[in-house]
C-alpha positions as CSV (number, residue, x, y, z in Angstrom):
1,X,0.0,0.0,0.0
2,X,1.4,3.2,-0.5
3,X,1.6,6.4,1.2
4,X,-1.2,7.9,-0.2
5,X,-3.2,4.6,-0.2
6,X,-3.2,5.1,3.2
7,X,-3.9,8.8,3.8
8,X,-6.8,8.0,1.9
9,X,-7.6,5.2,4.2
10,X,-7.0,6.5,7.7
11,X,-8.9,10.0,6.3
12,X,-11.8,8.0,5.8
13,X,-11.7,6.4,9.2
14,X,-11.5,9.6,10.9
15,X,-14.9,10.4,12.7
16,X,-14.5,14.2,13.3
17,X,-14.1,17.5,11.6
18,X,-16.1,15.7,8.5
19,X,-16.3,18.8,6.5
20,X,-12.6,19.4,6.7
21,X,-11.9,15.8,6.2
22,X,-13.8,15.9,3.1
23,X,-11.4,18.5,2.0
24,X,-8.6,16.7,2.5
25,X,-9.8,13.6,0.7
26,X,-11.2,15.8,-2.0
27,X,-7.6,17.7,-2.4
28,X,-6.1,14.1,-2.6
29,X,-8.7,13.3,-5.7
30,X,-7.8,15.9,-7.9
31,X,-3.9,16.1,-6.8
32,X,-2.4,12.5,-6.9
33,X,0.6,13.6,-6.2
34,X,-0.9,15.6,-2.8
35,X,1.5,14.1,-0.2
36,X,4.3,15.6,-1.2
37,X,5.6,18.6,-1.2
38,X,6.4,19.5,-4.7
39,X,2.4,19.7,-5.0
40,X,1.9,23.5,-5.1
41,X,-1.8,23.1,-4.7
42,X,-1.1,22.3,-1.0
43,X,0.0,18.7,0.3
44,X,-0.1,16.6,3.2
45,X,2.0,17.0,6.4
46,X,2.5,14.9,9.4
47,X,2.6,16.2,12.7
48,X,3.1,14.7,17.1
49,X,2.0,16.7,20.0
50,X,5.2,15.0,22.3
51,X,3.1,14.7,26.0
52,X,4.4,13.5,29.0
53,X,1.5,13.0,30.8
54,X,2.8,12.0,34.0
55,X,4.1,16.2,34.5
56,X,1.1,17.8,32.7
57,X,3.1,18.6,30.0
58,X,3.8,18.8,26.7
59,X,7.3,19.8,24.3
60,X,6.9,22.2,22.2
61,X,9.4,23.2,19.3
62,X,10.4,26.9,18.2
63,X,10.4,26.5,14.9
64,X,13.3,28.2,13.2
65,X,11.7,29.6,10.5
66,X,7.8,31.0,11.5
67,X,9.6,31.4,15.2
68,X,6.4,30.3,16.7
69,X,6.0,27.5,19.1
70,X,4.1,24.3,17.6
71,X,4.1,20.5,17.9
72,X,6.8,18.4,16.3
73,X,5.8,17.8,12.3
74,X,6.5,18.3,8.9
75,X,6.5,16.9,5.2
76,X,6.1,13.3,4.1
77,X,8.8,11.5,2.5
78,X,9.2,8.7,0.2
79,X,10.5,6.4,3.0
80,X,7.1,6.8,5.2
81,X,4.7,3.9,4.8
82,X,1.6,5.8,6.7
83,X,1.0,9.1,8.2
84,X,1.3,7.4,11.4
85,X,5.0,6.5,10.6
86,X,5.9,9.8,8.8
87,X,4.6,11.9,12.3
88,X,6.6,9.7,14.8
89,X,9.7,10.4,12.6
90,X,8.9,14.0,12.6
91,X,8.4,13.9,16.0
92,X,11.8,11.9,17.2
93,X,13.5,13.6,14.4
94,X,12.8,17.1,15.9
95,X,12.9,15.7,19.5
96,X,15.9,13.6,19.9
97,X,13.7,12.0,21.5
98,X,13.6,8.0,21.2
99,X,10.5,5.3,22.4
100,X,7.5,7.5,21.4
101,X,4.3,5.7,21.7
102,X,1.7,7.3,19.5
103,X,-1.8,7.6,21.5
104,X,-4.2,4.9,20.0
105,X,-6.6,5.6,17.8
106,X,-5.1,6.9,14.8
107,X,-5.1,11.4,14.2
108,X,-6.1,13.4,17.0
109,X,-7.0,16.5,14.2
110,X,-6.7,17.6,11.6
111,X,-5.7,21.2,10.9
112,X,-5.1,23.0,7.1
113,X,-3.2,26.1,7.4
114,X,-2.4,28.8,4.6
115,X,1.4,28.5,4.0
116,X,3.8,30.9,1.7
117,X,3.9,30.4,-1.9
118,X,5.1,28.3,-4.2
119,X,2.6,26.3,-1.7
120,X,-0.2,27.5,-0.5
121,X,-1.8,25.0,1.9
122,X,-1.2,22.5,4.4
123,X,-3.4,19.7,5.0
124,X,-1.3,18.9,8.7
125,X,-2.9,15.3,9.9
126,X,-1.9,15.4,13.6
127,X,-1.4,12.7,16.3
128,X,0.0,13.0,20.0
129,X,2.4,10.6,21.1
130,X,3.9,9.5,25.1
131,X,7.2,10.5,25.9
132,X,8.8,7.9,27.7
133,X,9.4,8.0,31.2
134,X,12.6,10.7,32.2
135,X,12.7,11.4,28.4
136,X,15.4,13.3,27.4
137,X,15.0,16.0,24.4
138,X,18.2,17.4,22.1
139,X,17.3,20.6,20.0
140,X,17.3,19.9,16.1
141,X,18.1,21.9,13.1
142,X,15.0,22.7,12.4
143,X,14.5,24.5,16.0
144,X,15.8,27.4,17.7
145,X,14.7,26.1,20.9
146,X,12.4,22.8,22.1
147,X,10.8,23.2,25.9
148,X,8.2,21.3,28.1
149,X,4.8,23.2,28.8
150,X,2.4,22.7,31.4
151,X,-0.8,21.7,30.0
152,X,-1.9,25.0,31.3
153,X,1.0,27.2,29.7
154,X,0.6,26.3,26.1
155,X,-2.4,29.0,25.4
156,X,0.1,31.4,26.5
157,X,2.7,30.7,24.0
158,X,1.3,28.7,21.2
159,X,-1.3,29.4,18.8
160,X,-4.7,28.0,19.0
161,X,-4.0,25.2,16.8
162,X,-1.7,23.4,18.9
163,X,-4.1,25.0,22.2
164,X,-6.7,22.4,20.3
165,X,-4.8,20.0,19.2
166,X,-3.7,19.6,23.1
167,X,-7.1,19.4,23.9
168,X,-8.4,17.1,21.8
169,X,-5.1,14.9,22.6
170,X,-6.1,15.5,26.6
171,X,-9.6,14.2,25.5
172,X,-7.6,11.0,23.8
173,X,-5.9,10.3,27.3
């Protein structure tokens, strides 16, 4: 099965946000070549909220480019078998961060968000994974700086996409 086989797949088993799902599976229709980045109609990214739910917290990355504080995620490549696989790379890749568990259940949300041109969207299909106990995070390239958040901290310095996509993974828990 390929990647987008299963986008396609775990899109359709994904019981919320049905109008925005249906935009997702309806950009994959008429854009085969949707997970990937070269599509400049938008494409497909893979994102982890990293929790350690035994602190009430959650690591967030300052992305080095929009300098705003967001989950761990980021584009597909040809080397992920499912979304599932591409967003717990993402997520060790930008942790350092080894022995993620991803939350049963399959996404958490899903979230499309306007990006610069030659782009212009991102269809961001987002899970939440465990840290493992006394997890230890190393900063990546892609990050000027990664810190754990109290569950209670992150409206104050994230956006409201990550402020739902911690409360929908809180719901998950």
């Amino acid at each position: 099965m390929s990647l987008y086989d299963d986008a396609v797949l775990v899109l359709k088993g994904y019981e919320g946000q049905p109008e925005l799902r249906q935009a997702y599976l309806a950009h994959l229709a008429a854009h085969p070549d949707g997970m990937w980045k070269a599509c400049h109609a938008g494409h497909v990214t893979a994102s982890a909220l990293v929790i350690d739910s035994e602190h009430g917290r959650v690591l967030l990355t300052l992305h080095r480019k929009l300098r705003m504080w967001l989950q761990m995620g980021g584009h597909c490549e040809p080397g992920d078998a499912t979304l599932r696989e591409a967003a717990l790379r993402e997520a060790a890749e930008e942790s350092g961060i080894a022995g993620l568990t991803p939350l049963p259940g399959g996404p958490v949300r899903l979230d499309r968000h306007p990006i610069p041109a030659p782009c212009h969207w991102h269809f961001d299909v987002q899970y939440a994974v465990l840290a493992p106990p006394g997890a230890v995070h190393e900063i990546s390239d892609e990050s000027l700086d990664l810190r754990w958040y109290a569950y209670d901290e992150v409206a104050g310095v994230a956006d409201e996409s990550v402020v739902r996509l911690l409360d929908a993974a809180r719901a998950r828990l």
